[in-house]
C-alpha positions as CSV (number, residue, x, y, z in Angstrom):
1,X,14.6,32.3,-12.7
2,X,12.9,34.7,-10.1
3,X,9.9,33.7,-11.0
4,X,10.8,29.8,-10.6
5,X,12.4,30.7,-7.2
6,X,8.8,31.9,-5.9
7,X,7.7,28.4,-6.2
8,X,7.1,26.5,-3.1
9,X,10.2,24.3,-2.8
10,X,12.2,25.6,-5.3
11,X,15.7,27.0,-4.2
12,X,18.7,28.2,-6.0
13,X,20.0,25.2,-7.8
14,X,16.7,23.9,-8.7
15,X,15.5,27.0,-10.4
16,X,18.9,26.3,-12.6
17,X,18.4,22.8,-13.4
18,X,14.5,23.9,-14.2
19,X,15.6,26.8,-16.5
20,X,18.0,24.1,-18.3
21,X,15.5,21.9,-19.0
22,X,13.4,24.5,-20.2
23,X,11.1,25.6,-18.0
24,X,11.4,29.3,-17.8
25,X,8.5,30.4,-15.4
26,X,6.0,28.7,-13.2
27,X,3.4,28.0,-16.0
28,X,6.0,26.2,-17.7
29,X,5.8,24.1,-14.3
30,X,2.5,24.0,-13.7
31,X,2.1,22.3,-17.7
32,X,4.1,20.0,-17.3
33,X,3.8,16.4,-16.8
34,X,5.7,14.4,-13.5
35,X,7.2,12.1,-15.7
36,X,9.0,15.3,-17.0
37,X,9.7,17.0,-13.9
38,X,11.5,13.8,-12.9
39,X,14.1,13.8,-16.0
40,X,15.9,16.3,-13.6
41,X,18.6,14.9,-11.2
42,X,17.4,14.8,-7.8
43,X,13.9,15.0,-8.4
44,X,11.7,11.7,-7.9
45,X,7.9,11.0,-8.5
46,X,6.2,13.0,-5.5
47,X,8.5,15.8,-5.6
48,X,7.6,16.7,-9.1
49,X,3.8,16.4,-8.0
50,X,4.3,18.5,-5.3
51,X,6.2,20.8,-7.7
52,X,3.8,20.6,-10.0
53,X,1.0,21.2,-7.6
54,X,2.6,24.1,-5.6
55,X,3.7,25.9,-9.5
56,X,-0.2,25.7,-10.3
57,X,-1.1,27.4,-7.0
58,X,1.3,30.2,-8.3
59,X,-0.2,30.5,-11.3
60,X,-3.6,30.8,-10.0
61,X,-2.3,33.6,-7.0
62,X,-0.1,35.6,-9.8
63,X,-2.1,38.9,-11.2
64,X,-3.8,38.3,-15.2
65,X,-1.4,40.0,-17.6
66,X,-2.7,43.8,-17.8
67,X,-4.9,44.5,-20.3
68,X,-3.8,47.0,-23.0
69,X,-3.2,50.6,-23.0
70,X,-6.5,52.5,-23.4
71,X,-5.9,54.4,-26.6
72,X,-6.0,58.8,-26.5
73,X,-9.4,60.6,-27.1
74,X,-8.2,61.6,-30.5
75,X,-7.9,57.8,-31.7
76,X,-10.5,56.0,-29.1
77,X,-13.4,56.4,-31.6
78,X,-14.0,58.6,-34.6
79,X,-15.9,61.7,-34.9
80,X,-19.5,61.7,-35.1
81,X,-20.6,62.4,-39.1
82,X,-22.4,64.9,-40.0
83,X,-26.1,64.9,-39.9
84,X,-27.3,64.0,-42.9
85,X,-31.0,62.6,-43.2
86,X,-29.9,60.4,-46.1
87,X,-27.1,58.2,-43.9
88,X,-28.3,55.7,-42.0
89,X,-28.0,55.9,-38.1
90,X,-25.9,53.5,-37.3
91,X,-23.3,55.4,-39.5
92,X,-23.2,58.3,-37.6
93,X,-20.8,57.3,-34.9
94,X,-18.2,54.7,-34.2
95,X,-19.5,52.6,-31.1
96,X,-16.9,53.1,-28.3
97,X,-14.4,50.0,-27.2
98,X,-15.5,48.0,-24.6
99,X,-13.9,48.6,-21.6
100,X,-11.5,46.0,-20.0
101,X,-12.9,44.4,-17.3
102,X,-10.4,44.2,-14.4
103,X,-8.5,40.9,-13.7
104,X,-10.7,38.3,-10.9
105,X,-8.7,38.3,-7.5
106,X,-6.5,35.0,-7.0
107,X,-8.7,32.4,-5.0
108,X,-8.3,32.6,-1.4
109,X,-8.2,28.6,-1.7
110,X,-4.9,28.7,-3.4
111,X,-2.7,29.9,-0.2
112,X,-3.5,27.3,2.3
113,X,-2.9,24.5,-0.6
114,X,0.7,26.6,-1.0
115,X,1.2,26.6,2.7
116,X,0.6,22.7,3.1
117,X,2.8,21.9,-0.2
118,X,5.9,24.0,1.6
119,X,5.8,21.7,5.2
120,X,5.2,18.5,3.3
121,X,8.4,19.7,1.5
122,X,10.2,21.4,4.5
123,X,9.1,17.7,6.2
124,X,10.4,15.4,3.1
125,X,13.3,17.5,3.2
126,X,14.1,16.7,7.4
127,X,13.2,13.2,6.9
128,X,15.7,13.1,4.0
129,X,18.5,14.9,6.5
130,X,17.7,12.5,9.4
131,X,18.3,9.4,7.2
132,X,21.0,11.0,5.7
133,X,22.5,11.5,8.9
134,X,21.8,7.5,10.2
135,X,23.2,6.3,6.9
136,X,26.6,8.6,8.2
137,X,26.2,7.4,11.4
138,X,26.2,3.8,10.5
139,X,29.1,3.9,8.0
140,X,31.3,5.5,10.8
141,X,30.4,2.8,13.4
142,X,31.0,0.3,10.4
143,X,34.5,1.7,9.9
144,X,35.5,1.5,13.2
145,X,34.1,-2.0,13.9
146,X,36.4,-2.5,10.4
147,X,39.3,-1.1,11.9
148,X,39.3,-2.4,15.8
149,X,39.1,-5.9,14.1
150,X,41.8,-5.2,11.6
151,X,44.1,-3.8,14.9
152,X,42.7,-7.1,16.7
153,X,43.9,-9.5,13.8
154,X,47.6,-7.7,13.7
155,X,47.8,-8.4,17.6
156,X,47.1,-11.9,17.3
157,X,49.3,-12.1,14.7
158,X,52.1,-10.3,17.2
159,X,51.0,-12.6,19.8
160,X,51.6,-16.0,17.7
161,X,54.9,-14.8,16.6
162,X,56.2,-14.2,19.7
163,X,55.0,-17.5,21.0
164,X,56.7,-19.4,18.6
165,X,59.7,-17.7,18.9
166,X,59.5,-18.1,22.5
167,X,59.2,-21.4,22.0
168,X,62.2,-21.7,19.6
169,X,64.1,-20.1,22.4
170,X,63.0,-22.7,24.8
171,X,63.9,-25.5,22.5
172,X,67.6,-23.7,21.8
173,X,68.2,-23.6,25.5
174,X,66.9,-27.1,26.5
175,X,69.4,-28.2,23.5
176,X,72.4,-25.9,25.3
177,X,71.8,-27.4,28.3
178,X,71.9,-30.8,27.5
179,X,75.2,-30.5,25.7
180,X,76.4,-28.5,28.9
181,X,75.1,-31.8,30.7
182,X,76.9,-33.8,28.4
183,X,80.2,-32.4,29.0
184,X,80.1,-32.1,32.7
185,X,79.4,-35.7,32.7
186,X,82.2,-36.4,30.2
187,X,85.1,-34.2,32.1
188,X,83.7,-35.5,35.2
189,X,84.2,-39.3,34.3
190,X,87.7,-38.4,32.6
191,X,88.5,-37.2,36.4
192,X,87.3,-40.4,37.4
193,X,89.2,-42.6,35.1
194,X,92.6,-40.6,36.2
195,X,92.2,-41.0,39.8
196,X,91.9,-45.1,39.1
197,X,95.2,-45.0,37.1
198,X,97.7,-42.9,39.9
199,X,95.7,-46.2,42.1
C-alpha cells in the first residue's frame, strides 16, 4: 500500500480500495486498463486515466530491481586447468560472468508529466469541493424557501379562521341585539296599552 500511496493522487482510502481490487503496487496500475480502474467507487473515466498516467510515470522514475549478488572468488569461475598440450584452449579456463551493467537513470521527462497530473488532480479535486459546496448552498436556500412558505400557509390559515369566527361573532351579536330590540319594543307598547286602559 506504500507503494500505491506514492502515486500522484492516491491518498489513504484509495490505496485501500486499489489493494482490494487487486492492485498491489503501481505497475499493477500502470497495466491496467480505465475501464478497470473505474470498477472502483468513486473513480470515473479521467480519473482512472490520470491514475493510470501518473502510476506509469512511477514506474518509469522507480530504481530497476538490483541485479543479483556477485558470487565469492572461490565460486565466480573455476580454476584454470592444467597445461596440457593435448586440451584444447578454450578448455583451459571458465570465461568470467558478464558483469551487470548498472540500472539507466529514470527520465528526466517523467517528473514534470507527474507534476502536471497532481494539479490537474489537486484542480478536479477543488472544482469538485466548489460544486459540492453550491449544491449545499442551494439545498439550504431551498429548505428555507420550503419552510417560510410552509410558516406563510399556517398564517393564512390562522388568519381565515379568525375571520370567520369574527364574523360568526358579528352575526351572534346582530341576532342578540335584534331580540334586545324586540323586547324593548314589546315592553314598551305593553306600557302603552296600560296607560290607555287607567284612560
Amino acid at each position: 500500500m506504500a507503494e500505491l500511496k506514492r502515486i500522484q493522487g492516491v491518498g489513504p482510502a484509495l490505496a485501500r480500495a486499489l489493494e482490494a481490487h487487486g492492485y498491489r503496487d503501481a505497475r499493477a496500475v500502470a497495466d491496467a486498463r480505465p475501464d478497470d480502474i473505474q470498477m472502483i467507487r468513486g473513480v470515473g473515466a479521467r480519473r482512472a486515466t490520470r491514475l493510470i498516467a501518473a502510476a506509469q510515470a512511477l514506474v518509469q522514475a522507480l530504481p530497476a530491481e538490483d541485479p543479483p549478488a556477485a558470487l565469492p572468488k572461490s565460486e565466480a569461475a573455476p580454476k584454470a586447468l592444467p597445461k596440457d598440450r593435448n586440451v584444447p584452449t578454450g578448455m583451459l579456463a571458465a570465461e568470467p560472468p558478464a558483469k551487470a551493467l548498472p540500472p539507466e537513470p529514470a527520465t528526466a521527462g517523467a517528473l514534470p508529466a507527474a507534476g502536471e497530473e497532481d494539479r490537474a488532480v489537486r484542480k478536479a479535486r477543488k472544482a469538485e469541493e466548489k460544486a459540492r459546496r453550491r449544491h449545499e448552498e442551494e439545498e439550504a436556500r431551498a429548505r428555507k424557501l420550503a419552510r417560510a412558505q410552509e410558516k406563510a400557509r399556517k398564517a393564512a390559515e390562522r388568519a381565515a379562521a379568525l375571520a370567520a369566527e369574527f364574523e360568526r361573532a358579528k352575526k351572534k351579536a346582530r341576532k342578540k341585539a335584534r331580540k334586545l330590540a324586540q323586547a324593548l319594543k314589546a315592553e314598551k307598547a305593553a306600557k302603552a296599552k296600560k296607560k290607555k286602559k287607567k284612560k
